[in-house]
N, C-alpha and C positions, 0 to 999 in steps of 0.2 A: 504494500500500500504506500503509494505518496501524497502527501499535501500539502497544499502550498500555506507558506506560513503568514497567520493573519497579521496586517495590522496593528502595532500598538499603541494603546492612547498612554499616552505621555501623563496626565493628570494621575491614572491609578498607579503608573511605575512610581509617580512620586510618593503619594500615598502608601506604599509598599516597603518606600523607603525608610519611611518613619517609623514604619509600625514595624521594618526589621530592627533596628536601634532602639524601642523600646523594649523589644523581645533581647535584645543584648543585655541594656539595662536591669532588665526584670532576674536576669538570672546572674548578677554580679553576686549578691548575698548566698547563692546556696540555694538548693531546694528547703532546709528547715527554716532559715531566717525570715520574716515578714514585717522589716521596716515600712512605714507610711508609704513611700514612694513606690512600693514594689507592690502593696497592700492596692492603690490607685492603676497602675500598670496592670495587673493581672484582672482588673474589674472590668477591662474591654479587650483589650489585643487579641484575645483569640476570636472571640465573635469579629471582631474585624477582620482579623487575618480570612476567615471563610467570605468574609460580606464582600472583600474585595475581589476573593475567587469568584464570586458573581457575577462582581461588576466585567471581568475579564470576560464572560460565557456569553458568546450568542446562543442560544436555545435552539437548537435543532434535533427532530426525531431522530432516531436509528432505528433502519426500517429491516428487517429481515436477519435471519441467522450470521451471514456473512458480517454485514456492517457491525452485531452487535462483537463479533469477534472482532474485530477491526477496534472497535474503540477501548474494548477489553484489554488485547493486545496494550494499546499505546498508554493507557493508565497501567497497568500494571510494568510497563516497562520506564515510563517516569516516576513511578510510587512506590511500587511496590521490590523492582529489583534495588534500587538504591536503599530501602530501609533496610533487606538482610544484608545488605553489603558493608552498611555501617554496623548494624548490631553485633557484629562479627568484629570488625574492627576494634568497637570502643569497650569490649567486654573481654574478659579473661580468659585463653584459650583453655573451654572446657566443652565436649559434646551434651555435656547436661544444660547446656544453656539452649540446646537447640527446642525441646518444646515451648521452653518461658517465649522463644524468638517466633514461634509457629503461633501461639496465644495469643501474642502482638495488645496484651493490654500495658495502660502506662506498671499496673503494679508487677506484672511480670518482666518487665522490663529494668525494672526496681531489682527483682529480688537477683534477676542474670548479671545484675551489676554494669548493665552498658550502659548507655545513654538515654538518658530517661526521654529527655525530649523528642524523640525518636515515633513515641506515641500518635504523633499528627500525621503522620505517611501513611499507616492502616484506618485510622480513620478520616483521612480525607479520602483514599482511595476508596471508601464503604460510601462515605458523604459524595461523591461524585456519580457512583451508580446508583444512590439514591434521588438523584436530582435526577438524571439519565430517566429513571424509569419514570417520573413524575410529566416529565416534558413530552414523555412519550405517551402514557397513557390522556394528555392534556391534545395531544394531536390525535391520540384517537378518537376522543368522543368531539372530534371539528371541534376545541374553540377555537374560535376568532383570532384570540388575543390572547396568548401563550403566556407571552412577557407580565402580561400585566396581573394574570390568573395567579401567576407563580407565587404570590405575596400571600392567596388566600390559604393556598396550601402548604404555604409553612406552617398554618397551626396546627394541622393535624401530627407535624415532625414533630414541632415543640413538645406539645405534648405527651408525645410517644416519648422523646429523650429525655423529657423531666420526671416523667412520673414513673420512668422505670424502675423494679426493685433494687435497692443494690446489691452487688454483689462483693466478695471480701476480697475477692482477688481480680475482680474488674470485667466489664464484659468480653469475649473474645473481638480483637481486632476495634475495640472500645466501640462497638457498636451500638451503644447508648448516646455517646459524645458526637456519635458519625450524623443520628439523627439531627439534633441541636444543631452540629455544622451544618447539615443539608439545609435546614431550616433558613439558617442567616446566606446561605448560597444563593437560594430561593429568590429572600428578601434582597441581596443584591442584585440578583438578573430584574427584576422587578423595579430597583429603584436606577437605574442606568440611564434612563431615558433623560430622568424630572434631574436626578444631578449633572449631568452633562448640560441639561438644560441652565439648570444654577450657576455652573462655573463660571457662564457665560455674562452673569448680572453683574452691575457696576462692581466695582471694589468696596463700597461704604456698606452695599448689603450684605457682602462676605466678609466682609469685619464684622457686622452685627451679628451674623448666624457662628462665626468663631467664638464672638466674644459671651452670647445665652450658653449654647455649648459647652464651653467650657464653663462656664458658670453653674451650670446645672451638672457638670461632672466634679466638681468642686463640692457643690451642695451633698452631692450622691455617695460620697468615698470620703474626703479629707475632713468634712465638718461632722458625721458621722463618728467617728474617732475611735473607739474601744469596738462600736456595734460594728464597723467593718469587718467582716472578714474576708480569707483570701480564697479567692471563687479560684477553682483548680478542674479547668473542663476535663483536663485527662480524666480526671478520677473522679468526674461527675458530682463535683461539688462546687453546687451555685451557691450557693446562703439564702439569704432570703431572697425568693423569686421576685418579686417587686425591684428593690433594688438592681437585681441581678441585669434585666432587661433596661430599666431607666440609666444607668450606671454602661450599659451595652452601646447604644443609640444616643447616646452625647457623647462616649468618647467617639463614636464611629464618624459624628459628624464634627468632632472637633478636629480629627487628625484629617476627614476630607475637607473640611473649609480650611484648612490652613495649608492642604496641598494644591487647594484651589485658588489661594494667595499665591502662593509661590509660584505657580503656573502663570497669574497674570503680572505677576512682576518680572517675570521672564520675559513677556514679552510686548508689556506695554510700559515697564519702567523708564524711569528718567535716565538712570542709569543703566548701563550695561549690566544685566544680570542673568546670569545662562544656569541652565538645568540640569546640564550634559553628564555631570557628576550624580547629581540625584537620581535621574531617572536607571545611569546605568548600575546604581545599586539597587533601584526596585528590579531591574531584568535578571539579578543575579542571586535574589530571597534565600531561593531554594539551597544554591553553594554555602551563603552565607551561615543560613541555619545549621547546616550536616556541618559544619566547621568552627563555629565561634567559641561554641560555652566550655569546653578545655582547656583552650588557650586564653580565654576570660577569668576563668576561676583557678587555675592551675598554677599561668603565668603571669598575666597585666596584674590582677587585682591584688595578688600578695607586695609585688611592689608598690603599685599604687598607695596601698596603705600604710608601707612602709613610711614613706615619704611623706605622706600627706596626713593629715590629722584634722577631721571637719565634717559635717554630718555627710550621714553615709548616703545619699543621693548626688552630692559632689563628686565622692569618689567612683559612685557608679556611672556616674555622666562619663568623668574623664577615662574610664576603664574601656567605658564602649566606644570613647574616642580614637581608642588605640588599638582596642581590637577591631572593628570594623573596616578598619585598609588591610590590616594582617590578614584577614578571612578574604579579604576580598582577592587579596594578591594571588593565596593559596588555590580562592575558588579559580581564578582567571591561568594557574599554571595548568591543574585540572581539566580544566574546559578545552587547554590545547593538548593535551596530549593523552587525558583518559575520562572523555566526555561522560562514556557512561556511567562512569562512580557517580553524579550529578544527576541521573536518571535521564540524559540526553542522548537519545538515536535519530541523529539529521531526519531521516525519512519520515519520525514518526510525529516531528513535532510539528504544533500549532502555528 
């Protein structure tokens, strides 16, 4: 199979950018630690991280056995070969790791000792043939208006992902957390049109939809204070579902009105200001992620703190300052010479 590679809009790679650097941020402390900053970060990025896999998606059926292997094929060879390729890597050479690696929940991936965050490859790859069948069964009973239908039927995922039992050792392939992504996938193929639309509007309107946004993500996490908790999609832990979603949907539209800034200051500013650097770190998420949080927590952040002495949001600023070129560099040797560690086979991609 070939295809030709679509189009990318410039405003989501910016957007992608962001929310890869807070996903840097977020994991400077350690999985047990939960300072305010990281308490705030973890209250949206993930649902953004899926909402913006949305925004990326044109909605098209897969129509017959052929085609549904054909998409099978190319998600599983961007998802699913690079998650056992790293779990393998960043775990301890043992054959007992290999069912924890087949389970593919975050807590089996806990106990194999690899890379926890590894968790979002099986369940994006579950969240994407969940969307797949959605848009398909949406073309078969003739709607109209696919895109727009798509938002209705997130709540039946929602629901299906929240109100699932828990389990102690997590669902296989986090097929609880896969629902909830699909859900926000949904919601972003659905909201594509109306923010595209938005980006468009003066600069004073997107400073005011950044500046509520953020205000209302402010209100929803930092002033909150003790009653926050830390919402952990891996392991299906929202806190209180009110929050959960208000605290989703202002950070989701704070980090896009402000990539929506930066878009138009790119290219209606007074001064020269270019994107070229941004955007090419939203094109590159994927390396970045398989590559940052070892060399963030391993190497940058024990210096960092050596040296620096200041609340610990500083130091996690400047820690993903230093790691995010290092990953980048790593991702960009990779990409030339062993593409497919990164889950990229020319033919197959988008």
């Amino acid at each position: 199979m070939t295809s030709v590679k679509k189009p990318r809009v410039e405003l989501i790679d910016i957007a992608k950018a962001i929310t890869i650097f807070l996903v840097i941020m977020g994991h400077a402390d350690g999985n047990l630690e939960s300072p305010m900053y990281r308490l705030i970060i973890y209250a949206f990025h993930m649902p953004l991280f899926f909402f913006l896999a949305g925004l990326s998606i044109h909605p098209s059926p897969v129509h017959g056995l052929t085609e549904w292997k054909n998409y099978l094929r190319k998600n599983i060879l961007a998802l699913v070969v690079p998650y056992f390729i790293w779990a393998f890597v960043y775990a301890p050479f043992d054959f007992k790791n290999v069912p924890f690696f087949l389970y593919a929940s975050w807590n089996a991936l806990y106990t194999s000792k690899t890379l926890t965050s590894l968790w979002y490859l099986p369940a994006f790859f579950i969240a994407r043939i969940i969307t797949q069948i959605v848009i398909c069964f949406l073309d078969r009973i003739k709607v109209s208006d696919i895109t727009g239908k798509c938002a209705l039927f997130s709540i039946p995922l929602f629901i299906i992902g929240l109100a699932a039992p828990k389990l102690s050792s997590g669902y296989p392939w986090c097929f609880d957390a896969a629902f909830v992504g699909a859900a926000f996938i949904l919601l972003g193929i659905a909201a594509r049109k109306p923010l595209l639309i938005l980006a468009q509007q003066k600069g004073l309107i997107l400073a005011c939809v950044f500046v509520i946004s953020l205000s209302l993500l402010f209100c929803g996490t930092y002033l909150r204070g003790d009653n926050l908790t830390l919402v952990l999609m891996c392991d299906s832990k929202y806190g209180n579902i009110f929050w959960f979603f208000a605290n989703s949907f202002s950070g989701i539209i704070t980090v896009l009105s402000a990539s929506m800034i930066l878009f138009r200051l790119s290219r209606e500013g007074i001064r020269p200001f270019g994107t070229t650097a941004i955007t090419y770190i939203g094109k590159h998420t994927m390396g970045i992620f398989l590559l940052h949080k070892n060399i963030l927590q391993l190497l940058i952040m024990p210096v960092v703190n050596s040296f620096i002495t200041g609340p610990g949001a500083l130091n996690a600023f400047l820690g993903a300052c230093i790691t995010l070129p290092i990953s980048l560099l790593l991702c960009a040797v990779i990409e030339k010479y062993v593409p497919q560690l990164l889950g990229q086979f020319p033919i197959y991609q988008e």
